[in-house]
PyMOL commands that place a pseudoatom at each C-alpha (Angstrom):
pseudoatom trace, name=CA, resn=UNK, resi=1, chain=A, elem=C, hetatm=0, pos=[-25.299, 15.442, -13.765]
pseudoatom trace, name=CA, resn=UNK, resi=2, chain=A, elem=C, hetatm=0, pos=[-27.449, 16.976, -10.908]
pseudoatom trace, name=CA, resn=UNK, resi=3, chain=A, elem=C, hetatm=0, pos=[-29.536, 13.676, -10.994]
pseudoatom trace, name=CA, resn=UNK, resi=4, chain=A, elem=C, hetatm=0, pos=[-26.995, 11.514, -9.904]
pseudoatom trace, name=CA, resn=UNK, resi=5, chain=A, elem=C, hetatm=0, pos=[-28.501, 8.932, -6.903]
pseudoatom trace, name=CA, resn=UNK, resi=6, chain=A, elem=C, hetatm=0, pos=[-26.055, 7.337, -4.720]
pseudoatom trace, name=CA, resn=UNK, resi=7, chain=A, elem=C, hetatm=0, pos=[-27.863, 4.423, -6.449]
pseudoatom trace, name=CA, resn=UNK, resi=8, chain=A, elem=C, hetatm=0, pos=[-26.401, 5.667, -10.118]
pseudoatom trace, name=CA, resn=UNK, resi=9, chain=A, elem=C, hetatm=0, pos=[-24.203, 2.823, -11.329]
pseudoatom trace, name=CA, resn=UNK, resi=10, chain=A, elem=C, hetatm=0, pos=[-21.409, 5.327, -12.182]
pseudoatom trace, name=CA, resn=UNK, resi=11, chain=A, elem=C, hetatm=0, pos=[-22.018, 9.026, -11.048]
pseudoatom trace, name=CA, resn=UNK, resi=12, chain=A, elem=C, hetatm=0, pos=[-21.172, 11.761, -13.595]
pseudoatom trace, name=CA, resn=UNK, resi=13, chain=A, elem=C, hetatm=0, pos=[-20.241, 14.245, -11.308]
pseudoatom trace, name=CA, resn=UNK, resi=14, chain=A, elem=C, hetatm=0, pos=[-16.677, 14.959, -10.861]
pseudoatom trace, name=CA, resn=UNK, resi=15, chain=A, elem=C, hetatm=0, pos=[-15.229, 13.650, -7.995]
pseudoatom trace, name=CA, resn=UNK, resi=16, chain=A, elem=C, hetatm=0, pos=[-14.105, 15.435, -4.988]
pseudoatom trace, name=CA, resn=UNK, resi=17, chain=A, elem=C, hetatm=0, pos=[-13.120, 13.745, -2.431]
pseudoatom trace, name=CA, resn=UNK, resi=18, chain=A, elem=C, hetatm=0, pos=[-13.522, 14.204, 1.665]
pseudoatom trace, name=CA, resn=UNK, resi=19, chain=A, elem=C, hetatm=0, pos=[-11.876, 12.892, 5.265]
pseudoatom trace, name=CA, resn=UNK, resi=20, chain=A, elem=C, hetatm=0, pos=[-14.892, 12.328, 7.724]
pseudoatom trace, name=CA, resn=UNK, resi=21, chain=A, elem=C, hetatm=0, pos=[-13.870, 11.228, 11.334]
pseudoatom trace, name=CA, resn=UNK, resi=22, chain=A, elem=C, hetatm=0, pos=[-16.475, 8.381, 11.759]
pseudoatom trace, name=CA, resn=UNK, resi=23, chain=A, elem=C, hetatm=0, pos=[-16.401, 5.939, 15.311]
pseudoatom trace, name=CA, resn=UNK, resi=24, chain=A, elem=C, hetatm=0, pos=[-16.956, 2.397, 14.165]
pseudoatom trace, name=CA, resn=UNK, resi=25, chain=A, elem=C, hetatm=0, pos=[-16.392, -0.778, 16.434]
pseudoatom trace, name=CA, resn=UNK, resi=26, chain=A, elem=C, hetatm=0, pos=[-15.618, 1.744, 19.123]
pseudoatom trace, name=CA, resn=UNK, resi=27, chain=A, elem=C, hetatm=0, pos=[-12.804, 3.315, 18.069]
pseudoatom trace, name=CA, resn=UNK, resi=28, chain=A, elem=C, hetatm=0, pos=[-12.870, 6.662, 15.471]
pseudoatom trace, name=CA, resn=UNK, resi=29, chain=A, elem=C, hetatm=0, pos=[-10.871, 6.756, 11.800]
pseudoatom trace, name=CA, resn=UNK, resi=30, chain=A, elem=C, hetatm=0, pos=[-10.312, 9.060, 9.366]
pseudoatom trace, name=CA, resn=UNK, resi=31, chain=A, elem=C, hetatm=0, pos=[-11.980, 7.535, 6.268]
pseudoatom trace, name=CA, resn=UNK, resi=32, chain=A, elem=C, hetatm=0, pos=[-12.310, 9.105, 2.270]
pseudoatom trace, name=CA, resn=UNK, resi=33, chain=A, elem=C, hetatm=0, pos=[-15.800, 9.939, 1.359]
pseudoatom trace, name=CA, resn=UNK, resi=34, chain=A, elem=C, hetatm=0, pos=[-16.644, 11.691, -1.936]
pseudoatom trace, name=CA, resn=UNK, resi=35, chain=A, elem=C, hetatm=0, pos=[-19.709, 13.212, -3.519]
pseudoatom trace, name=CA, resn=UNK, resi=36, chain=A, elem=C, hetatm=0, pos=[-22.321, 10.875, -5.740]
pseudoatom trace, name=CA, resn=UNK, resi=37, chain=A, elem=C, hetatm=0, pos=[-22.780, 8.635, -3.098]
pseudoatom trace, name=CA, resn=UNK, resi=38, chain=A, elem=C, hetatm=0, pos=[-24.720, 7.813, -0.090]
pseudoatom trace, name=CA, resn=UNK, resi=39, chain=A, elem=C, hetatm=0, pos=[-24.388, 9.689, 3.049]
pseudoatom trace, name=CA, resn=UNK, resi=40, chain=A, elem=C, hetatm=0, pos=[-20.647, 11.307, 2.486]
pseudoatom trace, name=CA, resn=UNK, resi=41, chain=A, elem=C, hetatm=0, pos=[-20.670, 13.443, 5.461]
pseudoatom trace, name=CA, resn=UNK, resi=42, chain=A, elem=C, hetatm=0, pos=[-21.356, 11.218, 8.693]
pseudoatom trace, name=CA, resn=UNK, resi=43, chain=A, elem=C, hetatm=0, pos=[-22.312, 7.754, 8.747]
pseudoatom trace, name=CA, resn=UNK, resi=44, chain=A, elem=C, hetatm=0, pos=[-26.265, 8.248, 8.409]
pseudoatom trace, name=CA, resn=UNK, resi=45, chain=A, elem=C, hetatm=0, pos=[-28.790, 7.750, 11.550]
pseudoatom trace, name=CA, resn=UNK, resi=46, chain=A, elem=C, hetatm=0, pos=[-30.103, 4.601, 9.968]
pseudoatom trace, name=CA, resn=UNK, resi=47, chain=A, elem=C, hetatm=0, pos=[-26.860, 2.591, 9.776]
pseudoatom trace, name=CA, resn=UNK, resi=48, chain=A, elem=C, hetatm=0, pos=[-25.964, 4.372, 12.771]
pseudoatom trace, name=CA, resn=UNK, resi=49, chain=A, elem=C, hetatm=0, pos=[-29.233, 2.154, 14.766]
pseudoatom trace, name=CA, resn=UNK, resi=50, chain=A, elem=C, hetatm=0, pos=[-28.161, -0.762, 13.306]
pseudoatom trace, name=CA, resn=UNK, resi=51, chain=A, elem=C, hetatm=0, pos=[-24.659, -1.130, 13.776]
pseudoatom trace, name=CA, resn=UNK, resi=52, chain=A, elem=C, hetatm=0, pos=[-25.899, -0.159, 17.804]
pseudoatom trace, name=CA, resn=UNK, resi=53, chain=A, elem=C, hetatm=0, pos=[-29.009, -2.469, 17.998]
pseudoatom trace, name=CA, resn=UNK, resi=54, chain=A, elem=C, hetatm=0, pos=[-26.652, -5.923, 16.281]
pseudoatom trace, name=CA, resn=UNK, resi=55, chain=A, elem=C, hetatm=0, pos=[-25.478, -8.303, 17.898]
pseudoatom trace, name=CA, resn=UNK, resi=56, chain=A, elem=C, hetatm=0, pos=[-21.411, -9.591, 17.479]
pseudoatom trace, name=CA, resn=UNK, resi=57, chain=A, elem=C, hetatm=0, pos=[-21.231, -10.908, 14.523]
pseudoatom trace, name=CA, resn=UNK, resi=58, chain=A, elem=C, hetatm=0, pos=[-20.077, -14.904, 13.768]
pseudoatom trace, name=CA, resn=UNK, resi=59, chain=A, elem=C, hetatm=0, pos=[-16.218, -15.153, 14.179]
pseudoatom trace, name=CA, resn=UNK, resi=60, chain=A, elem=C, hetatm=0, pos=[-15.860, -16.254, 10.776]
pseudoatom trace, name=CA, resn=UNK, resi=61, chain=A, elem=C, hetatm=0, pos=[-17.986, -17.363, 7.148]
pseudoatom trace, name=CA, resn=UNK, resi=62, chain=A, elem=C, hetatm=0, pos=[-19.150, -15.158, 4.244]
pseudoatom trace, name=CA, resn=UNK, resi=63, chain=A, elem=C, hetatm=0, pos=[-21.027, -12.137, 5.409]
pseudoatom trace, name=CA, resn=UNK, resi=64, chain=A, elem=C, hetatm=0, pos=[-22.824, -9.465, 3.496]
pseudoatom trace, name=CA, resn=UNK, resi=65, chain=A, elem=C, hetatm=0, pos=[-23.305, -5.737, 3.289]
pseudoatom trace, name=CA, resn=UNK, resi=66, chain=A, elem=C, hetatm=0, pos=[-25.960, -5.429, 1.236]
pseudoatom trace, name=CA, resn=UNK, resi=67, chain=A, elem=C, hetatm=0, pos=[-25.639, -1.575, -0.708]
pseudoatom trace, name=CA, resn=UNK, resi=68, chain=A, elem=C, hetatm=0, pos=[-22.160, -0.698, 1.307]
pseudoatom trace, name=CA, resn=UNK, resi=69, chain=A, elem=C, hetatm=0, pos=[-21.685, 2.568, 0.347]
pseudoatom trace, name=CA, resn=UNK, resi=70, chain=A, elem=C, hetatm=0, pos=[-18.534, 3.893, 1.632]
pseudoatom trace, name=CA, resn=UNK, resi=71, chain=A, elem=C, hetatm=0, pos=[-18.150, 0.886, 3.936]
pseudoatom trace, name=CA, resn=UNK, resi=72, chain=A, elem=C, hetatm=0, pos=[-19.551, 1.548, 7.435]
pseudoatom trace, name=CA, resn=UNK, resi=73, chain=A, elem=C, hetatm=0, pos=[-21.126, -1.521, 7.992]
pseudoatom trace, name=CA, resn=UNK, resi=74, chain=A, elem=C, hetatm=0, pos=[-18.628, -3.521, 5.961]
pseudoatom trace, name=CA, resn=UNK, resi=75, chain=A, elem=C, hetatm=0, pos=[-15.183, -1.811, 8.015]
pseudoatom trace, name=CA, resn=UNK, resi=76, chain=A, elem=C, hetatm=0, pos=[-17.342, -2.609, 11.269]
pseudoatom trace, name=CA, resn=UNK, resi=77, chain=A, elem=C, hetatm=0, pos=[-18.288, -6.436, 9.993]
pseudoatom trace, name=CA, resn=UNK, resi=78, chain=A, elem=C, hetatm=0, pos=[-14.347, -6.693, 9.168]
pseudoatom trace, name=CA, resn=UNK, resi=79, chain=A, elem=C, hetatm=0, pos=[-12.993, -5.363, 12.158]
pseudoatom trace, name=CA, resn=UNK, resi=80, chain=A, elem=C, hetatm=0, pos=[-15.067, -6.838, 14.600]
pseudoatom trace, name=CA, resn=UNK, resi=81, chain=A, elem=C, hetatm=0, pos=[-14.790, -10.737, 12.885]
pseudoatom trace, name=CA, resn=UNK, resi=82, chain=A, elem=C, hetatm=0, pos=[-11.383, -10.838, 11.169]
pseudoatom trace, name=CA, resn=UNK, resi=83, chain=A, elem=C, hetatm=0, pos=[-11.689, -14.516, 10.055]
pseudoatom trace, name=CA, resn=UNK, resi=84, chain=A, elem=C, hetatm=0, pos=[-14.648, -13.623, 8.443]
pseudoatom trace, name=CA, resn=UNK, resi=85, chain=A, elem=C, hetatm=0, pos=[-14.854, -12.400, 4.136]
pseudoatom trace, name=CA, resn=UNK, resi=86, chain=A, elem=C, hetatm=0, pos=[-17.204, -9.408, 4.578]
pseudoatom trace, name=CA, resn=UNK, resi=87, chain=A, elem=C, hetatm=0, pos=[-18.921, -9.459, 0.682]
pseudoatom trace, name=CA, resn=UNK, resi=88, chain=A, elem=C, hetatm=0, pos=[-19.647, -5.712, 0.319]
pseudoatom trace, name=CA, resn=UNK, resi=89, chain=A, elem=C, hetatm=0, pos=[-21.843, -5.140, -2.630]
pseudoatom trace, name=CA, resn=UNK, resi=90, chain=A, elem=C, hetatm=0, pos=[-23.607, -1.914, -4.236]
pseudoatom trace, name=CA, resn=UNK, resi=91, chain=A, elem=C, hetatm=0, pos=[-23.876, -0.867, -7.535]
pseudoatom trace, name=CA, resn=UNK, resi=92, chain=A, elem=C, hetatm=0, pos=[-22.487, 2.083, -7.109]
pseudoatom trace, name=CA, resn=UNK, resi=93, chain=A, elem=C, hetatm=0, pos=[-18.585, 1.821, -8.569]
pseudoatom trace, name=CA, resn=UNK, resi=94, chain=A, elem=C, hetatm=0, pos=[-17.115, 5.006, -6.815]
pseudoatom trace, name=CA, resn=UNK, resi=95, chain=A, elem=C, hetatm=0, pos=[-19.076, 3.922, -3.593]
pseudoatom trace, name=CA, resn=UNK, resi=96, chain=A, elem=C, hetatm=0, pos=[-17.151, 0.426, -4.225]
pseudoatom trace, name=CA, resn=UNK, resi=97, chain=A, elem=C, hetatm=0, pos=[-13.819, 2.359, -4.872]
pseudoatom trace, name=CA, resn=UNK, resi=98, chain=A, elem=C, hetatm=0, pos=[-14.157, 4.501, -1.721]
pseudoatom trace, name=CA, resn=UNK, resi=99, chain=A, elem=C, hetatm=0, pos=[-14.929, 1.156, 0.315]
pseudoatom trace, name=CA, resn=UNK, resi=100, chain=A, elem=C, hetatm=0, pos=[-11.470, -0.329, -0.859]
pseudoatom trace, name=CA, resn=UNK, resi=101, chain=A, elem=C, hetatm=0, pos=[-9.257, 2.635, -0.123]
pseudoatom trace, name=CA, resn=UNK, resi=102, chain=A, elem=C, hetatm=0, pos=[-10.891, 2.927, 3.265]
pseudoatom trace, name=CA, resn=UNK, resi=103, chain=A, elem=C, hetatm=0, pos=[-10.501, -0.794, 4.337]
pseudoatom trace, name=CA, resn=UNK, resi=104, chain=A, elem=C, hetatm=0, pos=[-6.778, -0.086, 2.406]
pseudoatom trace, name=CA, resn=UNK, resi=105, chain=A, elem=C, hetatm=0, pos=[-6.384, 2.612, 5.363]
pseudoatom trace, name=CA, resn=UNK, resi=106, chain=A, elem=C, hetatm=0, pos=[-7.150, 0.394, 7.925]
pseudoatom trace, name=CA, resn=UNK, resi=107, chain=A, elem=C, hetatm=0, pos=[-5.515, -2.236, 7.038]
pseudoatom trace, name=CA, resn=UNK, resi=108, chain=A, elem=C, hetatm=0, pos=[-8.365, -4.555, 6.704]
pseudoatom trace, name=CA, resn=UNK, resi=109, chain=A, elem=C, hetatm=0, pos=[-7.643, -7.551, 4.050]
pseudoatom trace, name=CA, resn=UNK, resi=110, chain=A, elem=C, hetatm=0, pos=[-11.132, -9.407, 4.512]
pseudoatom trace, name=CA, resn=UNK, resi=111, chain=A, elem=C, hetatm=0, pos=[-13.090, -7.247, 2.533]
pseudoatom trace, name=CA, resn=UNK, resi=112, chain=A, elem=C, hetatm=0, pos=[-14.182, -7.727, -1.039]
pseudoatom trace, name=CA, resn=UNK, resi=113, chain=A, elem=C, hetatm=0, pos=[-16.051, -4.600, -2.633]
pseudoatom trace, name=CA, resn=UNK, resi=114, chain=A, elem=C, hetatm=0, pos=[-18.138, -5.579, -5.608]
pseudoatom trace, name=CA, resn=UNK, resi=115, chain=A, elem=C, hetatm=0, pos=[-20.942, -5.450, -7.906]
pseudoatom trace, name=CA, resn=UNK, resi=116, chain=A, elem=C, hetatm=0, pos=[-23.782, -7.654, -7.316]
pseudoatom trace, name=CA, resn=UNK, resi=117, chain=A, elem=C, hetatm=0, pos=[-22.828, -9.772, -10.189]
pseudoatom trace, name=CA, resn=UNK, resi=118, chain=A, elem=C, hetatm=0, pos=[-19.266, -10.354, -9.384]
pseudoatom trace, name=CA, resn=UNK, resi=119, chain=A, elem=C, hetatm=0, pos=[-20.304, -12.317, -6.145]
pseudoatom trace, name=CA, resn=UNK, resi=120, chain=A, elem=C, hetatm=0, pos=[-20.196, -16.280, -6.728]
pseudoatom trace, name=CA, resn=UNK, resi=121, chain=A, elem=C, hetatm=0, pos=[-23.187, -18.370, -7.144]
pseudoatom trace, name=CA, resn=UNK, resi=122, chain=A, elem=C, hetatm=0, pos=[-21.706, -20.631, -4.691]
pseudoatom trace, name=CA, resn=UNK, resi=123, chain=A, elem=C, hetatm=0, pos=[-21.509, -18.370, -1.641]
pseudoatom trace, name=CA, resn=UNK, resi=124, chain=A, elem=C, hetatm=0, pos=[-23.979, -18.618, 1.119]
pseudoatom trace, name=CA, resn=UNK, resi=125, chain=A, elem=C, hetatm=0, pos=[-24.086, -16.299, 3.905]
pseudoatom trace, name=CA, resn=UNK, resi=126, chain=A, elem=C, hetatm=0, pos=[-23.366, -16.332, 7.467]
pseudoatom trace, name=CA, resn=UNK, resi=127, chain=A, elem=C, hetatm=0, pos=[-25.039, -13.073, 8.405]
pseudoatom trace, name=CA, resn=UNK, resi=128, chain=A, elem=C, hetatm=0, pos=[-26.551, -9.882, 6.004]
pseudoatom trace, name=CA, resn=UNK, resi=129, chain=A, elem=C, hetatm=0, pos=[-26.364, -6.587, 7.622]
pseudoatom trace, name=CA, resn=UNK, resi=130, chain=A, elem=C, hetatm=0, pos=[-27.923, -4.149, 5.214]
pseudoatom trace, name=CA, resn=UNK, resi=131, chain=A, elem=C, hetatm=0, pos=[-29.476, -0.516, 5.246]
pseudoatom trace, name=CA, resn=UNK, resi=132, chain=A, elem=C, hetatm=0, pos=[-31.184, -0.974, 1.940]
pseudoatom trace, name=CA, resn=UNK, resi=133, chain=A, elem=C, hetatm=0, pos=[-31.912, 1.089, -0.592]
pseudoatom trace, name=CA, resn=UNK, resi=134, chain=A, elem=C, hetatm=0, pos=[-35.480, 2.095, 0.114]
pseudoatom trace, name=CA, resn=UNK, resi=135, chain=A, elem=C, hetatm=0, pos=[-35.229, 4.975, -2.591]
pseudoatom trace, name=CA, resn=UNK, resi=136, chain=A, elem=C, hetatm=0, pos=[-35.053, 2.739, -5.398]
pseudoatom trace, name=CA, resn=UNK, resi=137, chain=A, elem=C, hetatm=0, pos=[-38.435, 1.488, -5.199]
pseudoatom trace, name=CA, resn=UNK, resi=138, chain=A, elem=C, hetatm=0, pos=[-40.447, -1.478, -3.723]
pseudoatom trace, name=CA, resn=UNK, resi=139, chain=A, elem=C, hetatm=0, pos=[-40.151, -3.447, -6.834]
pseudoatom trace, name=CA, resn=UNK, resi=140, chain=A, elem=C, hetatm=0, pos=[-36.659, -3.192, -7.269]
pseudoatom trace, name=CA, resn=UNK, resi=141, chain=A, elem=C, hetatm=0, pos=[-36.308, -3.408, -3.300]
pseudoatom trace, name=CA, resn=UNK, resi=142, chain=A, elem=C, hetatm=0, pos=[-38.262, -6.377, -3.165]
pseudoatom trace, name=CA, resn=UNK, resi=143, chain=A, elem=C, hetatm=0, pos=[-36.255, -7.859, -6.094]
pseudoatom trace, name=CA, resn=UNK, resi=144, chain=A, elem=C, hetatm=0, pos=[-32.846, -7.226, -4.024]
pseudoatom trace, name=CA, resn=UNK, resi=145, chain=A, elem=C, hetatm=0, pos=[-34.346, -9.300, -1.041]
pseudoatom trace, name=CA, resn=UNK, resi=146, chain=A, elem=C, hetatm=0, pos=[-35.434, -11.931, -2.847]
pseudoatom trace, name=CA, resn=UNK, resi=147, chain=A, elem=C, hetatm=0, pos=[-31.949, -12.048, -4.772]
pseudoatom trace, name=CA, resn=UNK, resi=148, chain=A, elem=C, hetatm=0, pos=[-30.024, -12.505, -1.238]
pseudoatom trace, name=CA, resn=UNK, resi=149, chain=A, elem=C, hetatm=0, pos=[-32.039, -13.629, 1.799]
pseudoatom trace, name=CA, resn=UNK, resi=150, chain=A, elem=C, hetatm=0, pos=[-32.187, -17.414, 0.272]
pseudoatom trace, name=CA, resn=UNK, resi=151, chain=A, elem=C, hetatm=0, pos=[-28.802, -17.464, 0.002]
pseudoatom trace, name=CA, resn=UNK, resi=152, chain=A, elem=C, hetatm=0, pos=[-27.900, -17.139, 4.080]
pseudoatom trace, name=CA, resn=UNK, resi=153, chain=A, elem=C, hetatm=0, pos=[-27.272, -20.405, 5.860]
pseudoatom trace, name=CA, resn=UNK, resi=154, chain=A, elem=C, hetatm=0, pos=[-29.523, -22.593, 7.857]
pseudoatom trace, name=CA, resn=UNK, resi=155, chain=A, elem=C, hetatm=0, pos=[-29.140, -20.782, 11.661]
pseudoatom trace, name=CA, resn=UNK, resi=156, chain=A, elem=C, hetatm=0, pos=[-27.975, -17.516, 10.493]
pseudoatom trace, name=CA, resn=UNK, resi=157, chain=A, elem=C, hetatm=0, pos=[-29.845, -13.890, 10.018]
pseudoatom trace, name=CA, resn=UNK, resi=158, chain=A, elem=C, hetatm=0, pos=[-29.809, -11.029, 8.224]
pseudoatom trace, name=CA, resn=UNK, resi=159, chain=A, elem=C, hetatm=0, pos=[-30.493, -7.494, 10.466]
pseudoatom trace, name=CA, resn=UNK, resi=160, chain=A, elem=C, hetatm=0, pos=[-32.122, -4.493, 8.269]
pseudoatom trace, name=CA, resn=UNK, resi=161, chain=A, elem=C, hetatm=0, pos=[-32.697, -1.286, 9.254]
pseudoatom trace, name=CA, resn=UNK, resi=162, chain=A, elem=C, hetatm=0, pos=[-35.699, 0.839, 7.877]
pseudoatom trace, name=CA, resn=UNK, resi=163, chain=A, elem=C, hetatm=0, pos=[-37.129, 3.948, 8.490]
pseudoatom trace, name=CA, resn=UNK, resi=164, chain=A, elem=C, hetatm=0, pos=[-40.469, 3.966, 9.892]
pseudoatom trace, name=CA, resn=UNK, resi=165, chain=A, elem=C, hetatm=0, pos=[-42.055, 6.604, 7.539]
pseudoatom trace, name=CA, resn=UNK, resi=166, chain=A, elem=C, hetatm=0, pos=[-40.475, 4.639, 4.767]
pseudoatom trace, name=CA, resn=UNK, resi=167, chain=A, elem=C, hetatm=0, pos=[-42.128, 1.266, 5.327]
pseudoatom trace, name=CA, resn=UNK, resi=168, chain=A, elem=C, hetatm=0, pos=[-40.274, -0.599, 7.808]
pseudoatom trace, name=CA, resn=UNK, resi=169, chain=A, elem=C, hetatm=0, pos=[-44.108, -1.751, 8.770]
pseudoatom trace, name=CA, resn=UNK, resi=170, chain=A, elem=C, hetatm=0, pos=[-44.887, -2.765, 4.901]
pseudoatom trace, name=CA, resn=UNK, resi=171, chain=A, elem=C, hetatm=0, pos=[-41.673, -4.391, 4.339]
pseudoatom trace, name=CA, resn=UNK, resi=172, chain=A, elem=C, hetatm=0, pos=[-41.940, -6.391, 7.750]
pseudoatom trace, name=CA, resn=UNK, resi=173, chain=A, elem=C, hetatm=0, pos=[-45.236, -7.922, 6.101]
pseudoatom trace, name=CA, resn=UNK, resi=174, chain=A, elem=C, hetatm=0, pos=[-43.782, -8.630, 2.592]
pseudoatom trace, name=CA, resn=UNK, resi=175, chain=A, elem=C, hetatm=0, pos=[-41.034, -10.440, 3.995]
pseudoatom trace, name=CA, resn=UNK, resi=176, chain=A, elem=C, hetatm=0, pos=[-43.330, -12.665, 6.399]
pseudoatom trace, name=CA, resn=UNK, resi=177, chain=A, elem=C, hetatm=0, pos=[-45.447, -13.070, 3.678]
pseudoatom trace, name=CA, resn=UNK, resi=178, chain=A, elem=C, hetatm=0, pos=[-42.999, -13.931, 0.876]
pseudoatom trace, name=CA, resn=UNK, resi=179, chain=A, elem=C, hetatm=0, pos=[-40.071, -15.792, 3.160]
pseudoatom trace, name=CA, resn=UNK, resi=180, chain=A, elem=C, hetatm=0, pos=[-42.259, -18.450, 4.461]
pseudoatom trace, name=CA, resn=UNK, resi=181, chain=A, elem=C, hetatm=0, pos=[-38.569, -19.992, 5.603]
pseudoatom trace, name=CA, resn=UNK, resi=182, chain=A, elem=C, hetatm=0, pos=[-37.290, -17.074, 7.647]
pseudoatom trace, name=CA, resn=UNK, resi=183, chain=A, elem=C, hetatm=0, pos=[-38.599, -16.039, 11.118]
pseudoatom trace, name=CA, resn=UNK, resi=184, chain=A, elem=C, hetatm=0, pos=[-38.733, -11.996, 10.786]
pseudoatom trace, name=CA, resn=UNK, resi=185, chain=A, elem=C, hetatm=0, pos=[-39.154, -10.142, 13.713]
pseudoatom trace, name=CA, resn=UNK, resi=186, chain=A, elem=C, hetatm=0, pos=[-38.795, -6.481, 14.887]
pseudoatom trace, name=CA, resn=UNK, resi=187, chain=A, elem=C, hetatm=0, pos=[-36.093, -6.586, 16.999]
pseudoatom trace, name=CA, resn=UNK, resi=188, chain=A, elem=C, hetatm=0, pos=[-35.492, -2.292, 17.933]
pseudoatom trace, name=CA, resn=UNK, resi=189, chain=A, elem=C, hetatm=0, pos=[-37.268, 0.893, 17.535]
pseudoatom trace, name=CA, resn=UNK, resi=190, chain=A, elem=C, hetatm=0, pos=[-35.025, 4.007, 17.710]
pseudoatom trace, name=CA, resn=UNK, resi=191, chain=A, elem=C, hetatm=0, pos=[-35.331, 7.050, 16.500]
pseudoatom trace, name=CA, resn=UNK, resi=192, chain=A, elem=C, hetatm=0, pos=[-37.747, 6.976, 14.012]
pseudoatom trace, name=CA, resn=UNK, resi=193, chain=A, elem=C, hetatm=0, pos=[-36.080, 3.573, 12.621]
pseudoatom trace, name=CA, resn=UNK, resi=194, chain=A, elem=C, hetatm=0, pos=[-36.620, -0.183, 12.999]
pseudoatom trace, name=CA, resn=UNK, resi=195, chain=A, elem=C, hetatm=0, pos=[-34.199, -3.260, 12.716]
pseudoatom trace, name=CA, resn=UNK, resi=196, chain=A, elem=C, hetatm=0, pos=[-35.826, -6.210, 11.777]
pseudoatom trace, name=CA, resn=UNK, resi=197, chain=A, elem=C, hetatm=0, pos=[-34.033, -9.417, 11.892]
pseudoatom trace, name=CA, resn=UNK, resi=198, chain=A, elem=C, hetatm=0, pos=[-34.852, -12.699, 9.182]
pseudoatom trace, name=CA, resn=UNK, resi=199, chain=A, elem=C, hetatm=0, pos=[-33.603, -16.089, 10.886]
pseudoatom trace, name=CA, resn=UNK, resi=200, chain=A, elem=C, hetatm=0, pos=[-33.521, -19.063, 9.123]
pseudoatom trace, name=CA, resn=UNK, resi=201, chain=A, elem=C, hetatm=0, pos=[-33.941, -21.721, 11.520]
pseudoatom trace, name=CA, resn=UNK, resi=202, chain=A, elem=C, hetatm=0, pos=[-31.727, -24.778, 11.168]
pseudoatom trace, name=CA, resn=UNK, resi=203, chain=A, elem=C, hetatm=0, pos=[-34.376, -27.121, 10.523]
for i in range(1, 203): cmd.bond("trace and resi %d" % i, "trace and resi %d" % (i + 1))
show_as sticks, trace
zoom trace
């Protein structure tokens, strides 16, 4: 299928896997990528800004990677805050699949890759690091957002990185507009991308 998205739920293509040498947390690994998926080569300039312009994540809690991929933000969160349960969600299932074989390789036991159904009702969030899907669409964008930012607890954030020519600028206006709970403010500008951060405050 030669319109498979990294997006595509479960890509027909046939799989053929890769070893990319990425540097996460400082340190490099050899990690599986595959085709049908987002970014397979390199970890792409986007997540690349964000995981440089974040701060340390909390030392433990729920976190989320909203639309993993193959797990660069999710292996970082895990390795960086081991008493922490990174949630690492996408609806892609060999993206998911790649994820657990990599943190499998690194011996990282605090990961749970999933569909965005198959993460409890219950679970609030101590921190959302996400690179999200701008491809998709605003509506169905927008509809992500407004699935997951309510559920992060009172004094934590979530950190999203945008590309400028994509609407970082539009999407920093919905979400001040439609999150009249969260403080959003752009926090870097690099390379053609900007983080934005969404506190909610604790009272």
């Amino acid at each position: 299928m030669a319109s498979d998205h990294y997006f595509t739920g479960v890509p027909g293509t046939e799989l053929k896997l890769r070893t990319v040498t990425v540097r996460l947390s400082g340190q490099d690994y050899e990690l599986t990528t595959a085709n049908g998926i987002f970014s397979p080569d390199r970890v792409d300039p986007g997540t690349a800004v964000l995981l440089a312009n974040t701060p340390t994540p909390p030392a433990d809690g729920n976190f989320l990677d909203l639309g993993c991929g193959w797990g660069p933000i999710s292996l970082t969160l895990a390795l960086e805050a081991p008493n922490a349960h990174i949630w690492a969600v996408d609806v892609n299932e060999r993206a998911l699949d790649l994820l657990r074989t990599n943190a499998e390789k690194l011996g990282l036991t605090n990961i749970s890759a999933v569909l965005p159904d198959d993460v409890p009702d219950d679970i609030r969030f101590r921190t959302i690091w996400s690179n999200p899907p701008i491809r998709v669409g605003k509506a169905e964008l927008h509809s992500m957002l407004e699935r997951w930012l309510p559920r992060l607890e009172p004094g934590s954030d979530a950190w999203l990185v945008v590309q400028r020519n994509l609407g970082s600028d539009s999407l920093h206006r919905w979400l001040t507009e439609t999150f009249d709970d969260l403080d959003v403010t752009k926090e870097t500008i690099s390379k053609g991308y900007r983080v934005l951060r969404a506190l909610r405050p604790t009272a």
